[in-house]
ChimeraX commands (.cxc) that place a marker at each C-alpha (Angstrom):
marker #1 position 0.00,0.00,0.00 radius 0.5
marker #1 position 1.79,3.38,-0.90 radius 0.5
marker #1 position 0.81,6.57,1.26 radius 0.5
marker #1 position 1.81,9.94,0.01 radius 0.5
marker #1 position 1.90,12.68,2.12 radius 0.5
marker #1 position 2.08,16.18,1.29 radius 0.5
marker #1 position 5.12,18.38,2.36 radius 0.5
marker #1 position 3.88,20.77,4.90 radius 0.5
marker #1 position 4.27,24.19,4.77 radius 0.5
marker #1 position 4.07,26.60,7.69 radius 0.5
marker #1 position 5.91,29.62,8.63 radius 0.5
marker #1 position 9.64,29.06,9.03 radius 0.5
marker #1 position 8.64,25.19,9.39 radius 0.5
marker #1 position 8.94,22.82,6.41 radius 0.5
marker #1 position 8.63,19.35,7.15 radius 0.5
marker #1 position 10.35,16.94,4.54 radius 0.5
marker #1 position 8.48,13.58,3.16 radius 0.5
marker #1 position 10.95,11.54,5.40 radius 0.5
marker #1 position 9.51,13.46,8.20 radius 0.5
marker #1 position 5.64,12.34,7.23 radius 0.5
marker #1 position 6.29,9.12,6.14 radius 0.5
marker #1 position 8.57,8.53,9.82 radius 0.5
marker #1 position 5.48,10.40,11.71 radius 0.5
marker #1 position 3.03,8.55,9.38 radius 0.5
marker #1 position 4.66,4.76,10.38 radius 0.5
marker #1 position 4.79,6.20,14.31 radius 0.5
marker #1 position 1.36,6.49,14.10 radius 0.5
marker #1 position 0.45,3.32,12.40 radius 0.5
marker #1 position 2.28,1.65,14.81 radius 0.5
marker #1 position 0.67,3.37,17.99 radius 0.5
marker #1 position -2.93,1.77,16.09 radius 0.5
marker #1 position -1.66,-1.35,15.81 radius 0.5
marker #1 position -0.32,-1.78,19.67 radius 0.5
marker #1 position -2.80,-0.40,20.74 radius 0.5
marker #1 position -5.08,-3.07,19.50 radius 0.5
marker #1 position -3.13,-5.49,20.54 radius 0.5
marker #1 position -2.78,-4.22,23.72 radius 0.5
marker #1 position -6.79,-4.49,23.82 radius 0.5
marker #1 position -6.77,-8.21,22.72 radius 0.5
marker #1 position -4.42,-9.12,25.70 radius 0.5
marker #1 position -6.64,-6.82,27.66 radius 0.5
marker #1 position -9.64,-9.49,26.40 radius 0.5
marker #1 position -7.86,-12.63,27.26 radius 0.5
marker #1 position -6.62,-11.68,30.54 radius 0.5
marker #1 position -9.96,-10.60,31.72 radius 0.5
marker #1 position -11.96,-14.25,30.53 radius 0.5
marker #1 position -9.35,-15.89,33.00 radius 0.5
marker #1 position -10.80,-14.30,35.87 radius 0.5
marker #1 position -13.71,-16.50,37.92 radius 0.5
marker #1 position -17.14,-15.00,37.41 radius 0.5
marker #1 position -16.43,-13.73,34.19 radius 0.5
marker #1 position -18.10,-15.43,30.80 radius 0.5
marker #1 position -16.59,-13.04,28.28 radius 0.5
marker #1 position -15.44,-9.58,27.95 radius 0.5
marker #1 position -14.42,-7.54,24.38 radius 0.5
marker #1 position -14.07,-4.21,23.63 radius 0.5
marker #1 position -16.96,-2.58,21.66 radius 0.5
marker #1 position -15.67,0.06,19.36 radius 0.5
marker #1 position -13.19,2.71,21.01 radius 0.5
marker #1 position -15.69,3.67,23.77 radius 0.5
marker #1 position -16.70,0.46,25.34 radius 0.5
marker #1 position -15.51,-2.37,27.00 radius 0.5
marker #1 position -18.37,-5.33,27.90 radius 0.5
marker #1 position -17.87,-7.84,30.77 radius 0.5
marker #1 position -20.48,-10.99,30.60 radius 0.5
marker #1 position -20.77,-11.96,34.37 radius 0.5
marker #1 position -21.39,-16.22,34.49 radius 0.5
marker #1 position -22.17,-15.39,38.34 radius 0.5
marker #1 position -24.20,-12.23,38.26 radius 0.5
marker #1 position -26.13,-12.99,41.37 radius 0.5
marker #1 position -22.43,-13.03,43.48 radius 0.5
marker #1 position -21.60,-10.05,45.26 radius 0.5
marker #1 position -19.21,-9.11,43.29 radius 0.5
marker #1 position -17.55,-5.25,43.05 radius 0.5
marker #1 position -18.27,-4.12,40.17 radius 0.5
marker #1 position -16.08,-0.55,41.11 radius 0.5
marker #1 position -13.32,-2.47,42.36 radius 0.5
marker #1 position -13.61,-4.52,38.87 radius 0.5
marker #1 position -13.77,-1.42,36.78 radius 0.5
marker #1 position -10.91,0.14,38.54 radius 0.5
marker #1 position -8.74,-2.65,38.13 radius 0.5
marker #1 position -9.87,-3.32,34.38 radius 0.5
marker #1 position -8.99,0.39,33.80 radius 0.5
marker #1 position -6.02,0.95,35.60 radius 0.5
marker #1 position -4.71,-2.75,35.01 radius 0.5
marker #1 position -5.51,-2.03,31.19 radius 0.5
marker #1 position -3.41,0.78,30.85 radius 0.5
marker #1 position -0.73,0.21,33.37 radius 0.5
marker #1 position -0.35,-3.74,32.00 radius 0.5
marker #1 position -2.04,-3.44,28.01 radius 0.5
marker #1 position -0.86,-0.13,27.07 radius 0.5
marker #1 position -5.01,0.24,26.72 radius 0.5
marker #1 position -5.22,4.23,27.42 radius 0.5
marker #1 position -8.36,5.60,29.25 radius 0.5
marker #1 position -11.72,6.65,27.67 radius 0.5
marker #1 position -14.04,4.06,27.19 radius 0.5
marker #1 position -16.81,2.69,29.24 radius 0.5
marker #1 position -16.90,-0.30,30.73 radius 0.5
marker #1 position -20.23,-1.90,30.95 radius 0.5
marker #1 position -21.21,-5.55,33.28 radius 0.5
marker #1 position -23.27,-7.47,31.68 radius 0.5
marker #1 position -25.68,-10.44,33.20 radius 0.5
marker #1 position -25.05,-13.50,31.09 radius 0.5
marker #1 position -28.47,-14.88,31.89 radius 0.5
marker #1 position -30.87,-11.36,31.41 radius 0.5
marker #1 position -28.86,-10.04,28.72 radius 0.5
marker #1 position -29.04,-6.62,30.83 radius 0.5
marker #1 position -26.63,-4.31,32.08 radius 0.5
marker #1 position -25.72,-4.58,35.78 radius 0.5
marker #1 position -23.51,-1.81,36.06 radius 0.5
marker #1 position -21.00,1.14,33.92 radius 0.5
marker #1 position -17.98,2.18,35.48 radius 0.5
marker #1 position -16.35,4.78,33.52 radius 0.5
marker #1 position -12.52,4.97,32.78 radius 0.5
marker #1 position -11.67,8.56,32.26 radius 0.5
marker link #1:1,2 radius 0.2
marker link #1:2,3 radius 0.2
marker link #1:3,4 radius 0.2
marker link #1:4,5 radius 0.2
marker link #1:5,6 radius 0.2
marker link #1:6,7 radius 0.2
marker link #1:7,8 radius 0.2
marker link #1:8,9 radius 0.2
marker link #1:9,10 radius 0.2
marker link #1:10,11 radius 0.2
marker link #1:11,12 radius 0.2
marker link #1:12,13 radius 0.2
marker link #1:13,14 radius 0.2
marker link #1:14,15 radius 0.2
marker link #1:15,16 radius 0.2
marker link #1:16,17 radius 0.2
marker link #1:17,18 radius 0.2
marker link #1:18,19 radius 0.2
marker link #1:19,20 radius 0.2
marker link #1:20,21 radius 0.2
marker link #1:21,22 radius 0.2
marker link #1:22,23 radius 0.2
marker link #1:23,24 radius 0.2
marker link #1:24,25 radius 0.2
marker link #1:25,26 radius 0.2
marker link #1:26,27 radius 0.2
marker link #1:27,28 radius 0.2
marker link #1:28,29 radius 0.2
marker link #1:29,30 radius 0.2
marker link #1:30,31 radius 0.2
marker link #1:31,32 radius 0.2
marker link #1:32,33 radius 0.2
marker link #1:33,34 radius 0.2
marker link #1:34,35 radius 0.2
marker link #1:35,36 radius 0.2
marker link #1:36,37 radius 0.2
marker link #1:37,38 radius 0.2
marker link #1:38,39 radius 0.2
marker link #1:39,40 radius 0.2
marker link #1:40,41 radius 0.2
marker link #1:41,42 radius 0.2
marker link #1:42,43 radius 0.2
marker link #1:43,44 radius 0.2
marker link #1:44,45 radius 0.2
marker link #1:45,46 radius 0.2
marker link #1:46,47 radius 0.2
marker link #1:47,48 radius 0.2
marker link #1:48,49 radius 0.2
marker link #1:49,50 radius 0.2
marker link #1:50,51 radius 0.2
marker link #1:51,52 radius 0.2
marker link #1:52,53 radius 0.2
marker link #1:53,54 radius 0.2
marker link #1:54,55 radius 0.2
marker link #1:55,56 radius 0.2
marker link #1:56,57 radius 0.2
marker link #1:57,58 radius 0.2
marker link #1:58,59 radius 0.2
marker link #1:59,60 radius 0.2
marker link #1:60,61 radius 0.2
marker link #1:61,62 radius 0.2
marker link #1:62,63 radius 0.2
marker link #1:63,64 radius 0.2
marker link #1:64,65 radius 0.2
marker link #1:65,66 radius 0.2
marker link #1:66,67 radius 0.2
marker link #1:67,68 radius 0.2
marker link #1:68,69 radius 0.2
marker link #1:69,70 radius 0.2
marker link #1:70,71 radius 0.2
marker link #1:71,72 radius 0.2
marker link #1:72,73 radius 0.2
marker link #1:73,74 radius 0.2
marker link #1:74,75 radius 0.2
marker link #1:75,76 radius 0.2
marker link #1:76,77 radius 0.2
marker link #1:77,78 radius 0.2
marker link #1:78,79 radius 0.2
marker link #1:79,80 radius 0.2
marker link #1:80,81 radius 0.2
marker link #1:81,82 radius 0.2
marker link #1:82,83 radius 0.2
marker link #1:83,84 radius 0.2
marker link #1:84,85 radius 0.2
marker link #1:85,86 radius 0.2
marker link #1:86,87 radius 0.2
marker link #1:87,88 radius 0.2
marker link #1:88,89 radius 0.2
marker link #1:89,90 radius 0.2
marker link #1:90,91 radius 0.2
marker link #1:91,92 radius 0.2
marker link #1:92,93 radius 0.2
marker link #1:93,94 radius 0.2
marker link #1:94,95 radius 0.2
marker link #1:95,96 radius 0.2
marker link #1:96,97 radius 0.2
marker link #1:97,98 radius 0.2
marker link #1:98,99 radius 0.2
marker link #1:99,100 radius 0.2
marker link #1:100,101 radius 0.2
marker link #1:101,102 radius 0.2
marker link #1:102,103 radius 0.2
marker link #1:103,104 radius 0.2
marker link #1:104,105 radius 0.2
marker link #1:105,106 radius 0.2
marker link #1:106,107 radius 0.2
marker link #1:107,108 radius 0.2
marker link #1:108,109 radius 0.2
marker link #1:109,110 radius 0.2
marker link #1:110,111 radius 0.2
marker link #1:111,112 radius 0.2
marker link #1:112,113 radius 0.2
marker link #1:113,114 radius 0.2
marker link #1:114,115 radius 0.2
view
């Protein structure tokens, strides 16, 4: 797949086509862990009891199928480790939602936001 990138003019500035195409790669790169980062982020969080399934939804949401929704399980301490584990562990960087689901009711239990 070729890319071209106009050279930039601004000012003083002028950025060459080595400086694109470098800043162009950087960025394809950042994409591409980050999405891996957010398929780790998926596996890690099926190995944990209670939990059915979990996969991120877009950019904005993360959903978490509880197999034990009736537990007492909490769902803040959950979301704050699934955020701060995410990005601390996954490279996954804040700003999505993360949503519990109940396996059995197909409804929503509870959103914790990561922001």
């Amino acid at each position: 797949m070729r890319c071209f990138a106009p050279i930039l003019v601004s000012g003083n500035n002028t950025f060459s086509l080595k400086t694109h195409i470098f800043l162009i790669q950087l960025y394809n790169e950042d994409i591409h862990f980050s999405y891996a980062g957010r398929l780790e982020m998926e596996k890690a969080a099926k190995t944990i009891p209670g939990i059915a399934d979990a996969a991120f939804q877009g950019n904005a949401s993360f959903w978490v199928v509880m197999s034990t929704p009736n537990a007492q399980h909490d769902y803040d301490r959950y979301g704050y480790m699934f955020c701060n584990g995410g990005e601390e562990n996954f490279g996954v960087k804040k700003g999505y939602t993360i949503t519990f689901w109940n396996a059995y009711t197909k409804k929503p239990i509870k959103k914790f936001r990561c922001y």
